[in-house]
C-alpha positions in Angstrom: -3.4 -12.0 2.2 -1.5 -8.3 2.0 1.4 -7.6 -0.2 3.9 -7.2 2.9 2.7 -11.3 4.2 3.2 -12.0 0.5 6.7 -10.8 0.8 7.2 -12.1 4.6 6.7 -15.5 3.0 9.3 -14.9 0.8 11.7 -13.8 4.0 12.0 -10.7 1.6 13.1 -6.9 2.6 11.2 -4.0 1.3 14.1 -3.5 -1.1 15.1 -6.6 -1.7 10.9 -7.0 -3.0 11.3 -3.5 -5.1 14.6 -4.5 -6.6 13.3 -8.3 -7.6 10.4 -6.6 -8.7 12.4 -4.0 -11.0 11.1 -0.8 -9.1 11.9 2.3 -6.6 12.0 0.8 -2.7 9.5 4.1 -2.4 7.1 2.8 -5.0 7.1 -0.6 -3.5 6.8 0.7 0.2 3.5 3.0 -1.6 1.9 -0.4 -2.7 2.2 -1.8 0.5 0.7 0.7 2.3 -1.7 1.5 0.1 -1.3 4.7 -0.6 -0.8 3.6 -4.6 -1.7 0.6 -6.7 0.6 -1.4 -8.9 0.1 -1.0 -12.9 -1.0 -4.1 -14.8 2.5 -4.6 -15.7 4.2 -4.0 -12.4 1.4 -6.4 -10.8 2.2 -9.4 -13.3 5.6 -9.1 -12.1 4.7 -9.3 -8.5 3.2 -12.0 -8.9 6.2 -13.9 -10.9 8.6 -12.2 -8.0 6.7 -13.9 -5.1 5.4 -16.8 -7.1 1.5 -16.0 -6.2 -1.4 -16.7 -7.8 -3.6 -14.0 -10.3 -6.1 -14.8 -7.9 -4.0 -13.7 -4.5 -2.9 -10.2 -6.1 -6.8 -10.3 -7.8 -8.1 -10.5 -4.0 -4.9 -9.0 -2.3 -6.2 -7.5 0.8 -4.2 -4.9 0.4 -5.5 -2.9 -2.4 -9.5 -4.3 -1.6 
């Protein structure tokens, strides 16, 4: 699974992600792209903002 199905599940927007997330709509857009990767910190709240497991962001297809 990618970070932008993990937030399609959620019927989230880019910003609406970003802002639940507690960063920049830029950052978050950079993550889904993957053109940047998420801190420790900033992935442990993705996963409490989309309710996912350590093991989805762990494997997310995305950043693999």
């Amino acid at each position: 699974m990618t970070l932008k199905q993990m937030r399609l599940r959620k019927l989230l927007t880019q910003a609406e992600a970003a802002k639940l997330i507690g960063c920049g709509t830029s950052l978050y857009s950079q993550w889904e792209t993957g053109n940047r990767t998420p801190s420790i910190a900033s992935l442990k709240r993705i996963k409490e903002a989309f309710g996912c497991t350590a093991e989805e962001i762990a494997f997310c297809e995305t950043w693999n």
